[in-house]
Structures are given as structure tokens and as C-alpha cells.
N, C-alpha and C positions, 0 to 999 in steps of 0.2 A: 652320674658317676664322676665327672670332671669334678664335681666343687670335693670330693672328698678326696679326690688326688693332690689337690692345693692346702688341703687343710694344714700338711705337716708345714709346709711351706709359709704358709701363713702364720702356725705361733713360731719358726722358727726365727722368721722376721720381729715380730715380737717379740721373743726372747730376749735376740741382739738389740733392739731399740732400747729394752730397758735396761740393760746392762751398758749401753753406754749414755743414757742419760746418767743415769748412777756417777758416772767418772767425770761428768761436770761440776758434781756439785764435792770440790777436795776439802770443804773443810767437816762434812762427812767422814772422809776419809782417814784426815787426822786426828779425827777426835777434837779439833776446836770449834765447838759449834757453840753457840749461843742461847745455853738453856735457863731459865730461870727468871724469877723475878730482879730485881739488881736494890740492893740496900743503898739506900739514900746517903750521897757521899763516898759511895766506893769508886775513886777516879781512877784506880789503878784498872776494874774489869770495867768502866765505861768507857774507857779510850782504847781497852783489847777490844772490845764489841765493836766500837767504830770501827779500829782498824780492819776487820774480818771484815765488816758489810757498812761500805760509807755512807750509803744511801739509808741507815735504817730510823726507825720512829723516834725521836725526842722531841724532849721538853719545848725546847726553843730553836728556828729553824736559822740558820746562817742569814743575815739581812745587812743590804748595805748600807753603811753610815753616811758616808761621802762615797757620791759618784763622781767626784773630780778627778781626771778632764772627764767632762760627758761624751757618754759615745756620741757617734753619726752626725760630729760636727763637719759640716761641709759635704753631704753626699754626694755624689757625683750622680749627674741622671746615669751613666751609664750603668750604676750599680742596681740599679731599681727594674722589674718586669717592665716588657712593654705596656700592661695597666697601668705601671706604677707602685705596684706593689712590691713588698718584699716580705722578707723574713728569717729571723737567724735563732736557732736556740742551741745554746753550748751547755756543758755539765762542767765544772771546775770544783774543787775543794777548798773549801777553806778551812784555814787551820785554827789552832788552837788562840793565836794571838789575833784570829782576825783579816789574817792577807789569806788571797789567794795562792793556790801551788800554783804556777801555769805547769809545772810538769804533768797534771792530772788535765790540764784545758782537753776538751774536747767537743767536738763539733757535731750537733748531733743532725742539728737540719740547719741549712741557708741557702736561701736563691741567690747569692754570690758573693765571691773571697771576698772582696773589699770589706765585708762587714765583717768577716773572721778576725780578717786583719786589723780592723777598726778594736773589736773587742778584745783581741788577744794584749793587742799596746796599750789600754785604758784600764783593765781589769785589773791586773796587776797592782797599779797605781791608788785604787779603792782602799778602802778601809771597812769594816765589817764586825757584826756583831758575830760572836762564833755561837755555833752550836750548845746546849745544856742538856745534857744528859746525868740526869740522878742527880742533878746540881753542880756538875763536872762540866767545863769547858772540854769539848769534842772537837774531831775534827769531821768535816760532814761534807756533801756534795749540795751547790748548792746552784740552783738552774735558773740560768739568765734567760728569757724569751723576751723578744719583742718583733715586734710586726708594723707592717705599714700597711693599710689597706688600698685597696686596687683604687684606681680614679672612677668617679661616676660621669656615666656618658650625661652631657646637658641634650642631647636630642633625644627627646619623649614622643 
């Protein structure tokens, strides 16, 4: 008799979960969603699409021209694990001419600032192929990882 005393309890919970998934997703809500096929050349709705969802599918992905200055010139050992490893992956936007926003920088994983800091003051600097969308220069999200693998122990 216990589980049918929980039952109301239980879609009531469900209920609420779906209804507030719902109000995550606001461009639902506004009616700007992104439906349809998109005509080749229409840069007016491939740069509304961007702007709605930065992350989404095109032609051509954001890529860097010139990585000048290079990151992780001069790392500091103290920035590295005690293996010696590391690792840093950020999400930035680039825009339509090719630079980066740093106002979109973000940090998504690193085993320490130093490398934030490293890529937030280089990135910038880069130059970039932009995104293509329907043959339209986009503005897109575009994801720097890089890693250092751990030291291998010489005692076998």
C-alpha cells in the first residue's frame, strides 16, 4: 500500500520537472526558434540563427590563421600537475571578421590560472577564419583545448 501512497507524489514531482525544464529552453518561449531549411545566401537569418544558438552546425568551423604570440611561451613548472601534466579548454566566439569576443571567453576546464591567463592575453591577438553558414560569415563558438600529458616514470 506504501508505493500507491507515493504515486501522486511521484508524477507530482514530474509534473514540476517538466514544467521547469520547459522555461529553460526561452527561445521556445518567444517564438524565435530556429526552424527550417535556410536558402543559400540568406545572411540576414544565418546570423539570427547564430546569434540564438552560437554553438550550432555550419559549413565552415572558426580556425585559426595566426596563432601569434603562441600560447605557453615560458611555462612555469609551477603551473603544471605534479606528473607534469596539464590542461586547459575554453569556449570564445569569434566573430564575423575573424577576432575573438573575449567578452564571451570562458573557461570550461584547466588544471591552473596561469594557462587562463596565458590564453585569455594571446587569443585576443589571433586572427581567424570565421564561420560559414549558407555562405554567410557567422559568428560561432569556437573551442581551444590543449593538453600536456603526465611524465612517464623511467623505473620499469
Amino acid at each position: 500500500m506504501c508505493i500507491f501512497r507515493s504515486v501522486p507524489f511521484a508524477l507530482a514531482a514530474l509534473f514540476v520537472a517538466a514544467c521547469s525544464h520547459a522555461s529553460q529552453a526561452p527561445e521556445f518561449e518567444t517564438g524565435a526558434r530556429i526552424a527550417g531549411p535556410l536558402a543559400y545566401g540568406d545572411c540576414v537569418e544565418a546570423r539570427r540563427r547564430a546569434a540564438l544558438k552560437p554553438d550550432l552546425e555550419v559549413e565552415r568551423l572558426p580556425a585559426p590563421v595566426a596563432m601569434k604570440p603562441a600560447p605557453f611561451q615560458s611555462t612555469p613548472e609551477s603551473a603544471l600537475r605534479k606528473n607534469g601534466s596539464a590542461e586547459i579548454k575554453i569556449d570564445v566566439v569569434i566573430d564575423t571578421l575573424g577576432r575573438a569576443d573575449l567578452r564571451t571567453f570562458k573557461v570550461v576546464k584547466v588544471s591552473n590560472k596561469w594557462f587562463t591567463d596565458n590564453v585569455h592575453g594571446v587569443i585576443g591577438k589571433w586572427t581567424f577564419t570565421p564561420a560559414l553558414l549558407a555562405g554567410c560569415k557567422v559568428a560561432r563558438v569556437y573551442h581551444f583545448m590543449s593538453s600536456v600529458p603526465a611524465r612517464t616514470s623511467s623505473i620499469r
